[in-house]
N, C-alpha and C positions, 0 to 999 in steps of 0.2 A: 565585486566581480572585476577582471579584469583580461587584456586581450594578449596577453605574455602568452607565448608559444613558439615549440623549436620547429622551426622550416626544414624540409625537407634536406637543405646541404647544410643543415648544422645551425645555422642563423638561431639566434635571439629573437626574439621582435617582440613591441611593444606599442599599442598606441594609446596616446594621452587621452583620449575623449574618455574611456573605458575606464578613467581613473575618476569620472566628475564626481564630485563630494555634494555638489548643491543642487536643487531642483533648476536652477538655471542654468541653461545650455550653455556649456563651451563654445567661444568662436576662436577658430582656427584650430589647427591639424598639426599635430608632430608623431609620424610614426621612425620609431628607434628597429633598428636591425645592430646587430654586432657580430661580427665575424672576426676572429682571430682577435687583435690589439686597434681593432679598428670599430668605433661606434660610428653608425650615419643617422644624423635625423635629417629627415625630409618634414621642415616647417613648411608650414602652409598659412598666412596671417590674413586682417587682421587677429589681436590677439586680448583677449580683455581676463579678466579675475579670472572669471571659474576653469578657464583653460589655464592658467599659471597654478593654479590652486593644485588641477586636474595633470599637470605635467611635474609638479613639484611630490607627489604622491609616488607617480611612476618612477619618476630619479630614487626615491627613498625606498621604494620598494626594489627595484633594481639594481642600483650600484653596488652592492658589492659583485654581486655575479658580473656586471659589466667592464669593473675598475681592474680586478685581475692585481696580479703585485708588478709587472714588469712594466715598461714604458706604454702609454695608454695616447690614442690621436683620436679626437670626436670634434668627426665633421658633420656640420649643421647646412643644409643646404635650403634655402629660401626660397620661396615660389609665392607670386602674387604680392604680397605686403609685408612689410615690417610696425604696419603700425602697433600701436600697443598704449593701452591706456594705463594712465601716469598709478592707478593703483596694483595694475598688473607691473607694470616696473619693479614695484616697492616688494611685490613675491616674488619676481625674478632675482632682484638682489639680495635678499633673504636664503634662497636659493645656489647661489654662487658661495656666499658666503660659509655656505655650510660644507658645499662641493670643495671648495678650496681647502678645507682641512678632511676632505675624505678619500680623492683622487689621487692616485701615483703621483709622487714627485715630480715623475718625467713626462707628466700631461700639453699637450700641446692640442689647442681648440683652433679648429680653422671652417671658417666661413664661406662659403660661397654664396656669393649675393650678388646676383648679375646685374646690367643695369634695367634699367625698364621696372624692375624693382619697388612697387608704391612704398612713397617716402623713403627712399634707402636713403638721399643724402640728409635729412631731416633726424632719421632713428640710428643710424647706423654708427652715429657719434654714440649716441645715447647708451645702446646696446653695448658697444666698445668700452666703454668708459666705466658701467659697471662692472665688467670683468677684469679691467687693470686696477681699479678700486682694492679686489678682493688677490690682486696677484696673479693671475691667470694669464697667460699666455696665448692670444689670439692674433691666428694670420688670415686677411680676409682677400679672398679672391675675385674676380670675376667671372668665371670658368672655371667648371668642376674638372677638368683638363689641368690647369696649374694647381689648383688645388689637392688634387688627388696627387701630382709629382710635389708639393711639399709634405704630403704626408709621407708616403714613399722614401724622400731623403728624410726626415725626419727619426720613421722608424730603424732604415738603415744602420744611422748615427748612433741610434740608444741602442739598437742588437747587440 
C-alpha cells in the first residue's frame, strides 16, 4: 500500500512512512510533491532504518515518473532534525548510489536547512558528503527564498 496520488493541480505526492517494509515504525517524515521539473521533499528528522528502508521504496517506486528525461532540481527541505543513525546512513548511500546512475544528467539537489536545525552542523557534513561520494550535485541553503531562486536560475540555464 502506498500514499502516491495526483492533487488536485496536477501534483505527484508521495509519503515515505506508507512505504514501511518492517513491523518497526519509521521515525521521521519525507513527503515528495513534483510539479513540473521540480520535486520538493518536506523531511521531517530524526531519521533511523526503517524510514530509509521506507523512503528508499518510494524513490524506487517512483523515479521514473518523477526523473522525466529533461533537466530535473529536487529540493529537500528539513524541519526539526537531521539526525540519522549511522545504519540509516549506510541505506541512504546505497540509495544515492543507485539515484546517480538513474537521474537526468542535468540533476541538481538543493537543500534547505535553516539554522536552528538539530545537529545540522554535526550531519549536514555527513549528508553532503555522501552525495559528492556518488557525484551529485548539491547546493544547500538557509532559506527556502535562496533556495527556490537557485533552482529557478538553475532550471533557466538547462531550458
Amino acid at each position: 500500500m502506498n500514499d502516491q496520488r495526483k492533487g488536485s493541480e496536477g501534483l505527484t505526492r508521495a509519503e515515505a512512512g506508507s512505504y514501511a517494509q518492517t513491523g518497526f515504525t519509521p521515525h521521521g517524515t519525507m513527503e515528495i510533491r513534483k510539479q513540473g521539473a521540480i520535486v520538493t521533499g518536506q523531511a521531517t528528522g530524526p531519521f533511523n532504518t526503517e524510514f530509509m528502508l521506507a523512503y528508499a521504496a518510494m524513490w524506487r517506486q517512483n523515479l521514473a515518473d518523477w526523473a522525466g528525461d529533461g533537466a530535473l532540481a529536487v529540493h529537500s527541505i528539513w524541519a526539526e532534525s537531521m539526525l540519522t543513525s549511522p545504519d540509516a546512513l549506510k541505506v541512504f548511500d546505497e540509495l544515492m548510489g543507485r539515484a546517480a546512475h538513474s537521474l537526468p544528467a542535468q540533476t541538481l539537489h538543493v537543500w534547505t536547512v535553516p539554522e536552528g536545525i538539530e545537529a545540522r552542523l554535526l550531519m549536514l557534513p555527513v549528508w553532503s558528503k555522501i552525495m559528492k561520494t556518488h557525484g551529485l550535485q548539491v547546493q544547500v541553503f538557509d532559506s527556502q527564498t535562496e533556495a527556490e531562486a537557485a533552482i529557478d536560475a538553475f532550471l533557466a540555464q538547462a531550458g
